[in-house]
C-alpha positions in Angstrom: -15.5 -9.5 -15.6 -13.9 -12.3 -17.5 -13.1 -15.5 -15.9 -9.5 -16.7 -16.3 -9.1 -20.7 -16.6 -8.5 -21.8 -12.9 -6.6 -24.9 -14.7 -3.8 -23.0 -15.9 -0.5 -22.7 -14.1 2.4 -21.2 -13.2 5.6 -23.3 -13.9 8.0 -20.5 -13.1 7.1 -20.7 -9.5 9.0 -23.7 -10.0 12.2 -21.6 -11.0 11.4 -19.0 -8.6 11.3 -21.2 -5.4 14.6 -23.2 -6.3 16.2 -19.8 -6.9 15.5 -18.6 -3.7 16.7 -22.3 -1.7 19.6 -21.6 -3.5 20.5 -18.7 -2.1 19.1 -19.6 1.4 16.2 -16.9 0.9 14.2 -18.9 3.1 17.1 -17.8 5.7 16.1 -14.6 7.4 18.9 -11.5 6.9 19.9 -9.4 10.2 20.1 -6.2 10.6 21.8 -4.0 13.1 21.0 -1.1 15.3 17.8 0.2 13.6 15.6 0.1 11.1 17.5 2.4 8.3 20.8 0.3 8.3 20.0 -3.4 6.9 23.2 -4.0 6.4 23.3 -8.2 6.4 25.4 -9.4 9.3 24.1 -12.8 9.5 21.6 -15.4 8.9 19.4 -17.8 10.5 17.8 -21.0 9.3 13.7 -21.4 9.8 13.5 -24.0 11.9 16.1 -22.0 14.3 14.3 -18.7 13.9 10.9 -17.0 14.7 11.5 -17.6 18.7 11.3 -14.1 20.0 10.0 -10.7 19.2 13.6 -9.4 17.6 13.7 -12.7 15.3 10.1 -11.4 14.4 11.6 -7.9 13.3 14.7 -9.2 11.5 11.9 -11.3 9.2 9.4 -8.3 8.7 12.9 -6.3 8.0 13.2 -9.0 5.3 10.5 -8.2 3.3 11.0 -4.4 3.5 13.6 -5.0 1.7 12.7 -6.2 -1.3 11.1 -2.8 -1.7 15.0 -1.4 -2.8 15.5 -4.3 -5.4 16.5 -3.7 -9.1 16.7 -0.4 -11.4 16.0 -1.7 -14.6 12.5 -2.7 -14.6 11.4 -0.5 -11.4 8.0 0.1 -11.7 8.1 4.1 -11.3 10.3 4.0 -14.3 8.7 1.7 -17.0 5.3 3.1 -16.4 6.7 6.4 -16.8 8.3 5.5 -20.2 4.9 4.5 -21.0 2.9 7.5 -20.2 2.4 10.5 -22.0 5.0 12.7 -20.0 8.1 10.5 -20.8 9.6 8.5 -23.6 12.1 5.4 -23.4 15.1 6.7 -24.1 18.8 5.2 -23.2 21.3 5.4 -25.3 21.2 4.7 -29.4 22.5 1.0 -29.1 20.2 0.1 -25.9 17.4 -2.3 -26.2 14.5 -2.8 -23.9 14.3 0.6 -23.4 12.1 2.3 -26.2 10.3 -0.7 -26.6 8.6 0.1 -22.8 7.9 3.7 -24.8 6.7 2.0 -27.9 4.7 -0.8 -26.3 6.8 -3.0 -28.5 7.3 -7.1 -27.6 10.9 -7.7 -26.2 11.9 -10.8 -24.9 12.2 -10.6 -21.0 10.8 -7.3 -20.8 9.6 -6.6 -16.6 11.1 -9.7 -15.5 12.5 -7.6 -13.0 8.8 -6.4 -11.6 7.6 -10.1 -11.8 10.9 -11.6 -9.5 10.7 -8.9 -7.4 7.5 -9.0 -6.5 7.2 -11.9 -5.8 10.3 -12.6 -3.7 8.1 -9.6 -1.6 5.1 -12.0 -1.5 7.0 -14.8 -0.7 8.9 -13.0 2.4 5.6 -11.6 3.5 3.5 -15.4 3.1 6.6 -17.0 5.3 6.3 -14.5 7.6 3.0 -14.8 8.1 2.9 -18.4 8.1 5.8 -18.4 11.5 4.4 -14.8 13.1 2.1 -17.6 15.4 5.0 -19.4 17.0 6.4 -16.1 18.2 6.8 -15.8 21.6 5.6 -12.0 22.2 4.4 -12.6 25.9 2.1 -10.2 26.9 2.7 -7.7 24.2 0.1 -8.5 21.5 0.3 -5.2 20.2 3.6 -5.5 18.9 2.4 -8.6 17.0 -0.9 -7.1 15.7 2.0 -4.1 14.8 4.1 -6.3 12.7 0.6 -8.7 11.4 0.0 -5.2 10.1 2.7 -4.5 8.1 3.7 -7.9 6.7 -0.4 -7.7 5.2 0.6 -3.8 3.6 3.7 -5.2 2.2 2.0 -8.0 0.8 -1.1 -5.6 -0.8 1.6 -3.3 -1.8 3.6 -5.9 -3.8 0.3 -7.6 -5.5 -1.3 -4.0 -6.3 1.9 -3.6 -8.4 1.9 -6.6 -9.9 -2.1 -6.9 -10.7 -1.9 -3.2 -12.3 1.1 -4.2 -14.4 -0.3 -7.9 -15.5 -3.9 -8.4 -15.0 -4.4 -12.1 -14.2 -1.5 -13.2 -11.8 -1.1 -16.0 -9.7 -2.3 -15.7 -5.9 -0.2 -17.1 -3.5 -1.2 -17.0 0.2 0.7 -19.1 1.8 4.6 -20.4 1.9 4.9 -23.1 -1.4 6.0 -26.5 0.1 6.9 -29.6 -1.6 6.7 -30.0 -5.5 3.3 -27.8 -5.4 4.7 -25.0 -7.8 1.3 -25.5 -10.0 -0.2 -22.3 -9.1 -3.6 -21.1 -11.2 -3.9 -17.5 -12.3 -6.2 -16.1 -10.2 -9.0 -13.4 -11.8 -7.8 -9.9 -10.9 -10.8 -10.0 -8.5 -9.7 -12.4 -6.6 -6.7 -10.5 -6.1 -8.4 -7.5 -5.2 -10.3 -9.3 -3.1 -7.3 -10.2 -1.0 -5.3 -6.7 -1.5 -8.6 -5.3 0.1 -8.5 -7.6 3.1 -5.4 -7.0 4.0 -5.7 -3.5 3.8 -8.6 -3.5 5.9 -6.7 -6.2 8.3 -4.0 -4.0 8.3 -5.5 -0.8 9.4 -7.0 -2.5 12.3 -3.9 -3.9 13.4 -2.0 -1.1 13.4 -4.8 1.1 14.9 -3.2 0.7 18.4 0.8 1.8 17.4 -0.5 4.9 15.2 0.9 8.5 16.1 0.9 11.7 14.5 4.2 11.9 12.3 5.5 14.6 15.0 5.8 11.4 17.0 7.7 9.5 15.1 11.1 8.8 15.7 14.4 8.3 13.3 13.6 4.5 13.2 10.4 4.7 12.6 10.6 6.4 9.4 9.8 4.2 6.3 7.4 1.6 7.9 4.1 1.1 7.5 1.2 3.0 9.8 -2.3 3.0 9.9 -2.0 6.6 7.6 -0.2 4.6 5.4 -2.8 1.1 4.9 -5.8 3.6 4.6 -3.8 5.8 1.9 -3.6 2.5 0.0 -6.9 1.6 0.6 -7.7 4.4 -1.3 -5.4 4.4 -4.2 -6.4 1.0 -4.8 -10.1 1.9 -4.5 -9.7 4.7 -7.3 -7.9 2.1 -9.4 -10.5 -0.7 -9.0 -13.6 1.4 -9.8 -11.8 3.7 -12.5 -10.0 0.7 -14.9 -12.9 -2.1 -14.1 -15.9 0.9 -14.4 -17.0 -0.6 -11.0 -19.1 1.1 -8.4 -17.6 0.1 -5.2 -14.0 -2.3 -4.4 -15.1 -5.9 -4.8 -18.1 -5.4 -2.7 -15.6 -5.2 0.5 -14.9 -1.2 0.4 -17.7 1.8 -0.5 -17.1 4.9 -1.7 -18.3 6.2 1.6 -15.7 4.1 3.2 -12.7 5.0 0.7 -13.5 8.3 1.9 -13.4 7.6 5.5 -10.6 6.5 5.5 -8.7 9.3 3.2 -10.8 11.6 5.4 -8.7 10.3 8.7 -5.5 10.7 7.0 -6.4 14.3 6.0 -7.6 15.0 9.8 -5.2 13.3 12.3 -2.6 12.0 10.5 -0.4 14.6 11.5 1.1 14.7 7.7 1.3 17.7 5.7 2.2 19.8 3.1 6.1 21.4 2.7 5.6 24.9 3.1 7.6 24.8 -1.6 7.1 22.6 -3.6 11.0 22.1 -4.3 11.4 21.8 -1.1 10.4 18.1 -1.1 13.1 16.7 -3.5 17.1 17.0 -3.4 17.8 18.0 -6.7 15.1 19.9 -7.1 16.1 21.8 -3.7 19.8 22.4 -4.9 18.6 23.8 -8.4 16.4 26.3 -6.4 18.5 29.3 -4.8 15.1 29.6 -3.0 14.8 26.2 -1.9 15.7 24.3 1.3 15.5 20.6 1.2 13.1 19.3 3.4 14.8 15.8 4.1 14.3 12.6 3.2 11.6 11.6 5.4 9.9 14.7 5.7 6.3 15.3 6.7 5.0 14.9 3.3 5.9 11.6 3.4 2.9 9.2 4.3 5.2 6.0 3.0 8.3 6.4 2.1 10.8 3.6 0.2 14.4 3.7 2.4 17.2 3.9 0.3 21.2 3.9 1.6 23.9 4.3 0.0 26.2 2.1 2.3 26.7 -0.8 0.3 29.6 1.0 -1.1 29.8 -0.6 -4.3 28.6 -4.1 -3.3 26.7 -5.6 -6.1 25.2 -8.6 -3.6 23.5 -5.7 -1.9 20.4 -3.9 -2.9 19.9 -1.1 -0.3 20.4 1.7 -3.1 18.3 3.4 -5.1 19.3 2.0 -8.2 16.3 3.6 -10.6 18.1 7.2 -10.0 21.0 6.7 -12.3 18.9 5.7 -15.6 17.2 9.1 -15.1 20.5 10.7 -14.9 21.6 13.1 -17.9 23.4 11.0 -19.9 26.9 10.4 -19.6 27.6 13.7 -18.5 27.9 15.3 -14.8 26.9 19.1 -15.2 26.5 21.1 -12.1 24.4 20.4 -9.9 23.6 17.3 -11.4 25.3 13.7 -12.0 26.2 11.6 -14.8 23.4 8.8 -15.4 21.6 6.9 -18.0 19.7 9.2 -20.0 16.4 7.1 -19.5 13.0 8.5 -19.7 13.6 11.9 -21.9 10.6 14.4 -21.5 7.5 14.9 -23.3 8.2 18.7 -24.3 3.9 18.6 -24.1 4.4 18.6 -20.3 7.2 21.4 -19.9 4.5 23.5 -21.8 1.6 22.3 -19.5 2.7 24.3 -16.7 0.8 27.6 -16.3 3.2 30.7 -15.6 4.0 30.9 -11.9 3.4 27.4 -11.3 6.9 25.9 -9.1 6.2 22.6 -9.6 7.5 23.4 -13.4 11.1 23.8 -13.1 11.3 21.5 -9.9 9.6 18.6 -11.7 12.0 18.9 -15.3 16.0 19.9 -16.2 15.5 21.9 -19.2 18.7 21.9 -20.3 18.5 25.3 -22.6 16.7 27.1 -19.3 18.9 26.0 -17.2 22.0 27.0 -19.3 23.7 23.2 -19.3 23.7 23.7 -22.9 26.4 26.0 -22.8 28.3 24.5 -20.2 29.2 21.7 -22.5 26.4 19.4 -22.5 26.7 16.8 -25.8 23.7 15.2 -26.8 25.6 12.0 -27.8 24.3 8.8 -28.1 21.2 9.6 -26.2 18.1 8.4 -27.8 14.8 10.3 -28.0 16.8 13.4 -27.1 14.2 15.8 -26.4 16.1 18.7 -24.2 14.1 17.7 -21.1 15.0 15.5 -18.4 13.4 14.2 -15.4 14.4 16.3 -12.5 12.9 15.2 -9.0 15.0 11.7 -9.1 18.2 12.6 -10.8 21.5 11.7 -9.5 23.4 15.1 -7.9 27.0 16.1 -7.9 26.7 16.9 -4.3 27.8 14.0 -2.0 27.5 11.6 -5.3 28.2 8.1 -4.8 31.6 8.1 -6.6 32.9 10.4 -3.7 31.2 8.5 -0.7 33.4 5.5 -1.8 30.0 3.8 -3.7 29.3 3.2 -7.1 27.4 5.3 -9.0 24.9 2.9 -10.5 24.0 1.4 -7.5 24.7 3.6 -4.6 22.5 6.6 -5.1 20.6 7.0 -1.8 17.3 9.3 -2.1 14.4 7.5 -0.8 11.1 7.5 -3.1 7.7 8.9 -1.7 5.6 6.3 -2.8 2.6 8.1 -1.0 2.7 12.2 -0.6 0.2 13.8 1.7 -0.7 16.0 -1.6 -1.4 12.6 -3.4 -4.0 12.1 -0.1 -5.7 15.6 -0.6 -5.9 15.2 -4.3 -7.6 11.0 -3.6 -10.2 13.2 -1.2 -11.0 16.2 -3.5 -11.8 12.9 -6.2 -13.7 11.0 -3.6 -15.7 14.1 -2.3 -16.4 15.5 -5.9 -19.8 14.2 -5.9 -21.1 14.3 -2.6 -19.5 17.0 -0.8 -18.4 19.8 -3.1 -17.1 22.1 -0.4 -14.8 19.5 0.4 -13.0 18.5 -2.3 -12.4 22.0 -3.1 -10.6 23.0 -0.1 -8.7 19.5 -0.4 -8.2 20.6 -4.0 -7.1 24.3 -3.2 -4.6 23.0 -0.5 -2.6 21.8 -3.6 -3.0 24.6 -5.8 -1.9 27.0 -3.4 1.4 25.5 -2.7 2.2 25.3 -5.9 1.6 28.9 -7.2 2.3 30.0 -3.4 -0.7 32.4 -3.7 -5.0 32.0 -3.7 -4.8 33.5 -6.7 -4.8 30.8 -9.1 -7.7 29.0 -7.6 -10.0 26.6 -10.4 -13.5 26.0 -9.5 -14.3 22.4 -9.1 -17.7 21.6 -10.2 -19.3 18.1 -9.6 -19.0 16.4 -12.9 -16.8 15.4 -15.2 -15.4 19.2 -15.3 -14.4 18.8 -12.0 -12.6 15.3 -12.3 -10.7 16.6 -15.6 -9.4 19.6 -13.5 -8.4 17.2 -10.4 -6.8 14.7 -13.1 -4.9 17.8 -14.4 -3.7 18.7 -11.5 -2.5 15.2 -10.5 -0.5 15.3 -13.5 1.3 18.5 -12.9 1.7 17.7 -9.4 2.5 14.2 -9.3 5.0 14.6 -12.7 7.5 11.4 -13.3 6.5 10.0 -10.1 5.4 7.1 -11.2 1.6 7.9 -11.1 0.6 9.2 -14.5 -0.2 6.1 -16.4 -2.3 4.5 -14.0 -4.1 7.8 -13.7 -4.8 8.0 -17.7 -5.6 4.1 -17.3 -8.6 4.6 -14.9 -9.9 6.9 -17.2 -10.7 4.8 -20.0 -9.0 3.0 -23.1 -9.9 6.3 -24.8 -8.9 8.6 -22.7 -5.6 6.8 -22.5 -4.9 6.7 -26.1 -5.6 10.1 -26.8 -3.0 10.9 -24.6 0.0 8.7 -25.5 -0.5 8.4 -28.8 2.5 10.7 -30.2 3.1 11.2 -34.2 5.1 14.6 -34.6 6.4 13.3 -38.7 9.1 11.4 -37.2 9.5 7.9 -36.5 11.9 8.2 -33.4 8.9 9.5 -31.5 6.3 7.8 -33.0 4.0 5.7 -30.5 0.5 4.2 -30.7 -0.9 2.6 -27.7 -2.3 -0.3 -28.1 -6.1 -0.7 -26.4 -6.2 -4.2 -26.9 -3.9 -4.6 -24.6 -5.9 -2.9 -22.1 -2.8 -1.2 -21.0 -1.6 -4.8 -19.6 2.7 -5.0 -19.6 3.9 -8.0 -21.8 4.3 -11.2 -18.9 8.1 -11.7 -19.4 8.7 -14.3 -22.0 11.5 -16.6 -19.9 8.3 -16.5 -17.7 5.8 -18.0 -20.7 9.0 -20.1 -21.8 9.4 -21.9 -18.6 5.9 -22.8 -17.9 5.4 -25.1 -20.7 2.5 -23.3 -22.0 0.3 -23.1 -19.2 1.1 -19.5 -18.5 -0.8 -17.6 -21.3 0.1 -14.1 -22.6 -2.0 -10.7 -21.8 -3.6 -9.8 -24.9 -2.2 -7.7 -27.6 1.7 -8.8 -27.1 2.3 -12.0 -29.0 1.1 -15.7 -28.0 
């Protein structure tokens, strides 16, 4: 692996840290009565704060909720927009939108991602950094409990940010003084310390893990023991698959990747909704069939907690505020609700489904199938109109945000299963292809089943590159607009990869070539490049 020059810096740290004394992030927002409302009803300066166990919470609240910031930019979106399934979108007169489709240079394109992440990393370093002068008397449980998720969060927020940038800078510990100089570390030495807090955090929160029957309301949304080994996981198949590496930075083995999917699998206590529309709103309400399952239902191994009771409150970020740019555009036909037309669908994977397969209509709007079209649906200025919309995510008529006295571009409330229990089967039918056939295939049928809702449609997994294709297939179809297609083509291969976006049906508007020299690497926001003076350097293929 390259070596990235440890002399260069990161200015914009600079900017970042000012930012955040300037709006007192270093103060530590309340909460009240549990762990769904975060409502802010106060705040509390450092030096006045980390004294008790409920100070402790408030902080670890803190950095939880950085997980609801920003829309525009969100990473489930603009990797969609730059797989195969999805294009950019918008409307005609947006920009920054098909550029993400057309991996196309624009200015301050994922400057959203970058802050965000690391206002997480910051949250979770401070916390860190103050957890020792808690006062937990005899309860170290409780601390190990919160250690635990403060080193998920943190792994969480620099997975995200080393998938979508490569070479990042590693910060460990609070910034003090002037020191804002901060090297880009190698993408190993990230790794390195995603892995070990992973690891870190599975033993810590070891003790506190119960079956998800044993969870109660205000639990739901933190991070568990299922939750750190589901990562460990994910990030393992990443690591191995994109660097063509046999184990995760000689800290995790396959055999211990699969240990740990294994547990999740076994005692967990998390399963499979009996239909696949089940496990989203919209796709629920489109589904005479279908009963929603809720929004922190079994399949849920970590969930993102969205509300929408900042009622229009722009200060606050507690809604889900990547639902409206899925939304059809402009336009509220029933059952759905007016959005931003963002992230059209590939027509390729409507026609991917197999007859019979639910996860089809539940996963897409097809707005001829579904008759919109002659309800009065108007194209207008939507761009890269393709008749297909995103369906899982989309804003709903029913209890919209308009009528709960919200806004509707900021107060959507459906949370986002950023790990599904299928998404666990599927990692253990990859990690088990090769050593225990039997295995993967039940793992692998569990999946298939459910969405066919018969044995009948059963595929043979065989332990080669067959039966990796088939499980890659089938993450596709089951994991569709979810925000985990484009890291799945990337561990595959620069090949494999372009042979899947690339997309030239004779017109222009569709027209997209990935780029391989960029190794699939977003474009570092250029206010970011701007500010540091030239010590942060570009990823390569997106101009210098």
């Amino acid at each position: 692996m390259e070596n990235y020059p440890t002399n260069k810096i990161l200015h914009i740290m600079k900017k970042i840290i000012l930012t955040f004394l300037a709006i007192a992030a270093i103060t530590i927002t309340a909460c009240k009565e549990n762990f769904l409302q975060r409502t802010p009803i106060n705040k509390e300066v450092t030096s006045d704060f980390y004294k008790n166990p409920d100070d402790a919470f408030q902080a670890l609240v803190s950095a939880y909720s950085v997980l609801d910031w920003n829309g525009y930019g969100n990473i489930v979106l603009s990797s969609e927009m730059t797989s195969d399934d999805a294009f950019g979108g918008g409307g005609t007169a947006d920009n920054g939108v098909t550029q993400w489709d057309r991996f196309q240079h624009f200015t301050d394109h994922n400057s959203d991602a970058w802050s965000k992440f690391y206002a997480g990393i910051y949250r979770t370093n401070v916390f860190l950094d103050k957890i020792d002068g808690v006062d937990f008397g005899s309860d170290k449980d409780l601390k190990n409990q919160y250690i635990g998720e403060a080193k998920f969060l943190r792994a969480y927020f620099y997975f995200n940010l080393v998938k979508m940038f490569g070479h990042v800078p590693l910060i460990t510990k609070p910034i003090e003084g002037n020191n804002y100089y901060i090297p880009q570390a190698s993408p190993d030495s990230v790794y390195t310390r995603i892995t070990k807090d992973l690891k870190d955090a599975v033993t810590k929160l070891t003790p506190s893990a119960v079956p998800y029957s044993s969870l109660s309301q205000d639990q739901y949304g933190r991070a568990t023991k299922w939750a750190a080994e589901s990562m460990l996981g994910r990030v393992y198949l990443y690591y191995t698959g994109y660097y063509n590496k046999s184990d995760l930075v000689g800290l995790v083995s396959k055999q211990d990747a699969i240990k740990a999917i294994d547990d999740v699998i076994n005692n967990s206590g998390y399963g499979l909704v009996n239909n696949y529309a089940d496990l989203f709103r919209a796709s629920s309400v489109s589904d005479n069939n279908a009963t929603f399952a809720g929004q922190n239902n079994k399949e849920g191994v970590f969930v993102i907690q969205y509300t929408d009771q900042g009622k229009g409150n722009w200060s606050q970020q507690n809604g889900n505020r990547w639902q409206v740019m899925i939304g059809i555009r402009n336009q509220s036909l029933s059952p759905y609700y007016k959005g931003w037309g963002f992230a059209p669908v590939n027509p390729d994977l409507w026609n991917t489904y197999q007859s019979g397969d639910t996860r089809k209509k539940a996963s897409i709007i097809s707005i001829k199938d579904e008759g919109l079209d002659n309800m009065g649906f108007k194209v207008g200025d939507q761009a890269q109109y393709t008749g297909y919309y995103a369906k899982k995510y989309t804003p709903l008529q029913q209890n919209n945000p308009t009528n709960n006295g919200g806004d509707f571009q900021i107060d959507n409330y459906d949370n986002y299963m950023a790990i599904r229990f299928s998404d666990v089967l599927l990692m253990g039918a990859e990690l088990n292809l090769s050593t225990n056939l039997s295995k993967a295939q039940g793992y692998y049928n569990r999946v298939r089943d459910r969405a066919f809702q018969d044995q009948t449609h059963r595929k043979t997994l065989t332990n080669d590159a067959a039966g990796l294709k088939l499980i890659m297939r089938e993450r596709r179809l089951e994991f569709a607009l979810e925000g985990r297609r484009y890291w799945d083509l990337l561990r595959q291969g620069m090949n494999t990869t372009k042979k899947a976006i690339d997309n030239n049906p004779g017109g222009s508007e569709f027209k997209v070539e990935f780029p391989t020299e960029t190794k699939g690497l977003f474009e570092i926001p250029q206010t970011q490049i701007n500010l540091s003076d030239g010590t942060l350097e570009q990823n390569p293929g997106w101009p210098q």
